[in-house]
C-alpha positions as CSV (number, residue, x, y, z in Angstrom):
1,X,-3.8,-34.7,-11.6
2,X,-1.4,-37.6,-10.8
3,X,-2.1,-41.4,-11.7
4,X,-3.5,-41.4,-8.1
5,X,-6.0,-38.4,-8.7
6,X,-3.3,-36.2,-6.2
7,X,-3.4,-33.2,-7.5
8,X,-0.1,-32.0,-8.9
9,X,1.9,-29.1,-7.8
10,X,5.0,-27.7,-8.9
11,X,8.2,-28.5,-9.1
12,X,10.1,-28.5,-5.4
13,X,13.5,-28.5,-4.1
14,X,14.9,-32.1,-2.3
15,X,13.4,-32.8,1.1
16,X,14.4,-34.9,4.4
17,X,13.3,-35.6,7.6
18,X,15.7,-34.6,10.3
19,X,15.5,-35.3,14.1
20,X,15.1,-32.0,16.1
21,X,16.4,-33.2,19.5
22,X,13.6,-33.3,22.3
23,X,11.2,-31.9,19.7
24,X,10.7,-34.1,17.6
25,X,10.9,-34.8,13.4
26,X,10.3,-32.4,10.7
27,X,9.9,-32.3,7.1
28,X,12.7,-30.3,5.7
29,X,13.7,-29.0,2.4
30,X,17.1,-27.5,1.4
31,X,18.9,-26.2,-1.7
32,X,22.7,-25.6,-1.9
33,X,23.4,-22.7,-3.5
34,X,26.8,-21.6,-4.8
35,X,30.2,-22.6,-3.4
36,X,30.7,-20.5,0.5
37,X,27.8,-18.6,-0.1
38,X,25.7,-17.4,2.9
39,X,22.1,-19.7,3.9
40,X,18.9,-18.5,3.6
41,X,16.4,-19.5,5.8
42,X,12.1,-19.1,4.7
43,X,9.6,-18.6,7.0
44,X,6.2,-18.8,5.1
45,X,2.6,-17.0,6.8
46,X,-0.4,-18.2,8.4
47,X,-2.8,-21.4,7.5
48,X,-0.1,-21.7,4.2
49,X,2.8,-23.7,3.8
50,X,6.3,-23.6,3.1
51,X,6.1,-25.0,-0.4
52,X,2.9,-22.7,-1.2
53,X,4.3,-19.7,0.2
54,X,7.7,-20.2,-1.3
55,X,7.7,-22.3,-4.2
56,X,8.5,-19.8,-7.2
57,X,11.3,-18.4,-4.8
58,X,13.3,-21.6,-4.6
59,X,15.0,-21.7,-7.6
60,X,16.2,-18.0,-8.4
61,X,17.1,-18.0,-4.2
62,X,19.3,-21.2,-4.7
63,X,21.4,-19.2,-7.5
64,X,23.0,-17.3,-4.9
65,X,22.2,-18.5,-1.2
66,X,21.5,-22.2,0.3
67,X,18.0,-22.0,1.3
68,X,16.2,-23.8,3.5
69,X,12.2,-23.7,4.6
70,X,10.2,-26.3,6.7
71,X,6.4,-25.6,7.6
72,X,5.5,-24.3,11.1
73,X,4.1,-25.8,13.5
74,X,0.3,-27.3,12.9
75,X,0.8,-25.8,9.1
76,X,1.4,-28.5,6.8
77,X,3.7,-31.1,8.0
78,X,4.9,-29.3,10.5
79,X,5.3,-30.6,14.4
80,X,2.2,-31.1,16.1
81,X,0.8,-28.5,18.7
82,X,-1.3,-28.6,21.2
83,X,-1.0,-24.6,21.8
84,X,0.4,-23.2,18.9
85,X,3.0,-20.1,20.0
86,X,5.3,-17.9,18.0
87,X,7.8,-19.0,20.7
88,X,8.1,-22.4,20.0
89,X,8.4,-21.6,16.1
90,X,11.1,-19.5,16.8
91,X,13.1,-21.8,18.8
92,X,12.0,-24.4,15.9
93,X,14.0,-22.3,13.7
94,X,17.1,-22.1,15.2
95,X,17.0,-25.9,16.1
96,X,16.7,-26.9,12.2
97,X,19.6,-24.9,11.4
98,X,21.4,-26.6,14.7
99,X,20.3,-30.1,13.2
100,X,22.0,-28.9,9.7
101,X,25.1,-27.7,11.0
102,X,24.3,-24.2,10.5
103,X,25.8,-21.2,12.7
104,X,25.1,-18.2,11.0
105,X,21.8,-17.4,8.7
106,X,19.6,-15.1,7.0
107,X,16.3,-15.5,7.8
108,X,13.8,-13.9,5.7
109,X,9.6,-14.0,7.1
110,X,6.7,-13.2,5.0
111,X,3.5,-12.1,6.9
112,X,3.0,-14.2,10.2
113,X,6.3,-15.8,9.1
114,X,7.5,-12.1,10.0
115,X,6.8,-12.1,13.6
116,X,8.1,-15.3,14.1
117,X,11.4,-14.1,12.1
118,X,11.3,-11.2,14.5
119,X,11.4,-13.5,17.5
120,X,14.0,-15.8,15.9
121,X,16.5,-12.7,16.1
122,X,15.5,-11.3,19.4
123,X,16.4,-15.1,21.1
124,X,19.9,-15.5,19.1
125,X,21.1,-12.3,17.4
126,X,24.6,-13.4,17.0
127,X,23.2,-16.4,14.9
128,X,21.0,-14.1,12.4
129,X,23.5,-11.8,10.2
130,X,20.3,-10.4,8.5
131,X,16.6,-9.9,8.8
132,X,14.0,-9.8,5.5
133,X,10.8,-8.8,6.5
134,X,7.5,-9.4,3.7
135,X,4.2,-8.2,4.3
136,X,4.5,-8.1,8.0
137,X,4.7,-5.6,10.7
138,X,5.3,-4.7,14.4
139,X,1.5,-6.1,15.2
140,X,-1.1,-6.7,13.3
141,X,-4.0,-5.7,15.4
142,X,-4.5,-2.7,13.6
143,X,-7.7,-0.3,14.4
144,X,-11.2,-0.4,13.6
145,X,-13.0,-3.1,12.3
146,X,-10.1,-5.1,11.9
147,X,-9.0,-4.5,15.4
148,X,-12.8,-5.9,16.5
149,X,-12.6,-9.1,14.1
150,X,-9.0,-9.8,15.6
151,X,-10.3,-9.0,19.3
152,X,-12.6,-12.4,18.6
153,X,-10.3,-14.7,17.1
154,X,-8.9,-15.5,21.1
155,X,-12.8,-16.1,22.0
156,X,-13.3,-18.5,18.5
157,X,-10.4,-20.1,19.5
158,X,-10.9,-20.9,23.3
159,X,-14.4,-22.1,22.1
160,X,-13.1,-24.3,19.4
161,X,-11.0,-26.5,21.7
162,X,-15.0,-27.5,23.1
163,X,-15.8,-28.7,19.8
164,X,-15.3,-32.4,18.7
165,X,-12.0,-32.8,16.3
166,X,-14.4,-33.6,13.4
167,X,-16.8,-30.5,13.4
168,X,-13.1,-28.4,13.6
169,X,-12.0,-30.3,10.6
170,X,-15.2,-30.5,9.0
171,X,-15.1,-26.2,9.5
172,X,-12.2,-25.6,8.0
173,X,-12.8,-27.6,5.0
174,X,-15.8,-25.8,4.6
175,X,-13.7,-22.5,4.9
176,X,-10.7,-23.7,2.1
177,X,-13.5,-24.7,-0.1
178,X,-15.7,-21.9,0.1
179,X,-13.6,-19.0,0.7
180,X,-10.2,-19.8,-0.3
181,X,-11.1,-22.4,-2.8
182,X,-12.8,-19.6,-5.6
183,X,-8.9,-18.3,-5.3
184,X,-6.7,-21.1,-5.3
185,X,-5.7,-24.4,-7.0
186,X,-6.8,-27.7,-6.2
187,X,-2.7,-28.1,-5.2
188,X,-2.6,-25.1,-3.1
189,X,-6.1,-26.8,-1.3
190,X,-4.5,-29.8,-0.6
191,X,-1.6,-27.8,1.0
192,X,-3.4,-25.7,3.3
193,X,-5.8,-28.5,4.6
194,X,-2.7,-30.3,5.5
195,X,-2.9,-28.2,8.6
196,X,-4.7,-28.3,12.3
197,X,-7.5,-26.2,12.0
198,X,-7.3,-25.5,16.0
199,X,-3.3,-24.6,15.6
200,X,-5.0,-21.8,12.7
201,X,-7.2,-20.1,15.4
202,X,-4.6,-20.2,17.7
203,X,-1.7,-18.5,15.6
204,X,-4.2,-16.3,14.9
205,X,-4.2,-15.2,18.9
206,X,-0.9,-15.0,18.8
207,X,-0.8,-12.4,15.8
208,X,-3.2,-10.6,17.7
209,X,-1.1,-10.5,20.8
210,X,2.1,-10.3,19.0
211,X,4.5,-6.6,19.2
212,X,7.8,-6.0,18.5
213,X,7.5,-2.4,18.9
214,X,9.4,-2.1,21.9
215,X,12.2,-4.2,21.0
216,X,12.7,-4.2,17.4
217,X,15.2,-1.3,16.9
218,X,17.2,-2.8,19.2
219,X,18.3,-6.0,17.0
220,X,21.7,-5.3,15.9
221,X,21.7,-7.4,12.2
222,X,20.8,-4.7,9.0
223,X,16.8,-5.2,8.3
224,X,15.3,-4.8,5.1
225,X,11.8,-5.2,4.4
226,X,9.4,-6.1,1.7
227,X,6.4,-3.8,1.1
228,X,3.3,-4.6,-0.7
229,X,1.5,-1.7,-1.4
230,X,-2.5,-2.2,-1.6
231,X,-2.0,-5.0,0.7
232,X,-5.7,-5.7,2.1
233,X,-4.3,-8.6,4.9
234,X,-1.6,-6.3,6.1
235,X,-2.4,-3.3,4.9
236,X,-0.3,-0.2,4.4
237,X,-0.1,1.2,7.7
238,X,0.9,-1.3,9.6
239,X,3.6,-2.2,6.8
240,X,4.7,1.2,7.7
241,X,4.9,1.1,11.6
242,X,7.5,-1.2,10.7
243,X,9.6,0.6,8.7
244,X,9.0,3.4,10.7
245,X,10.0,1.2,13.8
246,X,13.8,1.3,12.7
247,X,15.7,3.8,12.0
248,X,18.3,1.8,9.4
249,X,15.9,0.1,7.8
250,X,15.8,-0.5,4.1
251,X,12.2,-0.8,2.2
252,X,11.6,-2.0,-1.1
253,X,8.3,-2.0,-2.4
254,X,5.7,-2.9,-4.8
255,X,2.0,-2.5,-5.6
256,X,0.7,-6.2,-5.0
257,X,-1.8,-7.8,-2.6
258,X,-0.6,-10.5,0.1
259,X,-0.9,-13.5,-2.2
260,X,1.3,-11.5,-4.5
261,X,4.7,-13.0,-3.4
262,X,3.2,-16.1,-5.6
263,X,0.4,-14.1,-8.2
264,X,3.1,-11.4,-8.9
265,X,6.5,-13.1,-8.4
266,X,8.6,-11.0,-10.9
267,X,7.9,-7.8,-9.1
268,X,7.9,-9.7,-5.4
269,X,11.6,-11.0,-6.1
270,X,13.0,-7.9,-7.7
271,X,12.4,-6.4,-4.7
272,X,13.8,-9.6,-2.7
273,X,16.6,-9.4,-4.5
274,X,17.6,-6.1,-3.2
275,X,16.8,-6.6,0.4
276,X,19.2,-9.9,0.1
277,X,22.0,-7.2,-1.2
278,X,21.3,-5.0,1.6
279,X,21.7,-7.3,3.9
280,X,24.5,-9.3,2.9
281,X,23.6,-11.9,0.8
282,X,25.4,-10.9,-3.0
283,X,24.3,-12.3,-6.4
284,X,26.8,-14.8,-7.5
285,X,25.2,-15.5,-10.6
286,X,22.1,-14.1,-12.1
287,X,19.1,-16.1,-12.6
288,X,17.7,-16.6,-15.9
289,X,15.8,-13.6,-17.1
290,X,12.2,-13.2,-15.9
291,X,11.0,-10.0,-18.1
292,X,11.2,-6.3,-17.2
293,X,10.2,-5.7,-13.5
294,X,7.1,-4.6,-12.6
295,X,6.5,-1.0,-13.2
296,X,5.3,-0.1,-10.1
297,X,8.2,-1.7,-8.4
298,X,9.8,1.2,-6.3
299,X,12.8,1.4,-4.2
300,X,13.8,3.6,-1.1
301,X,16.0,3.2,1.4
302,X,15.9,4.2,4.9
């Protein structure tokens, strides 16, 4: 805990605010990495953050890319909504990296970050030299039970715009508290109640509307993605629609649940690291040694 009784999180990268023209201003951070190498840009999941989705990745990442990540919108400081779309996030994207001076990228999307990396390509290919895909997939509807609980989220959210703003807030604190709280520290908290609890229900309609499957295979950058095996959020089978979705594709995977890219980091970015080599993005210098990887860590390309 700080002085202030903030509770303290880890170590970040620089940030800035930067003026998106008739958008609006966002909280950015960047990391130069070495000397005319490529820029990587994060795209962190749903009701998360940047900085709690991405924060053990920052460092190793800036040994051999630029990296930059900013929070969606209605996620932590990210623009305010009133409708939150995968749409507007993906043009968000590509006018931060406008703002910075940036032409070409790498943009790498874990979970509902994904989708929206998805998107990002499909509206400016010639600006995305490659695709990283983590824990996401084509859709994310899936079947059975699953596909029932996402069939409600567009009714929970249409009747959540009824309620007054306090009751929504007053809900979702209950929720980070007494769901996610038993999992999470009070930092992580803190970040993911920084967000609009209306702009959670609606991303969640979007994920249940979202498909790439009829465009995907058409994006001409090289794809890699990121499997975790065991995932119970995205689970298996939908992870593979997507890597059975394109024919070039190159998976690397690892037994880990969804919160893994944080709980089991070494194994997470061994695989990351391979998907930035497949796509482009070589290892000036290697980071400082972070033990053997994970045994379970497997690799196969496609």
């Amino acid at each position: 805990m700080s002085s202030s009784g903030a509770p303290v999180g880890p170590a970040l990268p620089p940030g800035e605010y930067i003026e998106l023209p008739e958008i609006g201003r966002l909280f950015v951070r960047r990391t130069d990495g070495p000397p005319g190498s490529p820029t990587v840009v994060l795209l962190h999941g749903w009701t998360v953050t940047a900085d709690l989705n991405w924060y053990p990745a920052f460092e190793p990442l800036s040994q051999r890319a630029s990296v930059v990540a900013f929070d969606h919108r209605g996620h932590g400081l990210g623009l305010p909504t009133r409708k939150f779309k995968f749409s507007d996030c993906a043009s968000d994207v590509l006018a931060v990296v406008d703002a910075l001076g940036i032409d070409r990228f790498v943009c790498v999307g874990y979970s509902m970050g994904g989708a929206i990396a998805q998107m990002a390509a499909r509206t400016a290919p010639d600006r995305i030299s490659g695709l990283i895909l983590g824990a996401t997939s084509t859709n994310f509807r899936g079947r059975g039970l699953r596909a029932v609980r996402f069939a409600l989220l567009p009714v929970v959210a249409a009747a959540s715009r009824l309620a007054p703003v306090k009751l929504r807030y007053w809900g979702w604190e209950q929720t980070v508290f007494n769901v996610i709280g038993t999992n999470i520290g009070r930092w992580a908290q803190t970040e993911v109640l920084k967000g609009d609890p209306q702009a959670m229900l609606d991303a969640g309609t979007e994920l249940f509307n979202f498909d790439s499957s009829p465009w995907i295979a058409e994006l001409p950058m090289p794809i890699a993605q990121v499997r975790t095996l065991g995932d119970k959020v995205v689970p298996d089978y939908l992870q593979q629609e997507l890597a059975d979705a394109v024919d070039d594709i190159s998976v690397y995977s690892y037994r880990g649940g969804h919160a893994s890219v944080v709980t089991h980091f070494d194994s997470f970015w061994d695989c990351l690291s391979k998907a930035l080599d497949s796509v482009g993005v070589p290892a000036y210098s290697q980071p400082e040694s972070r033990g053997a990887p994970d045994q379970s860590s497997t690799e196969a390309s496609r």
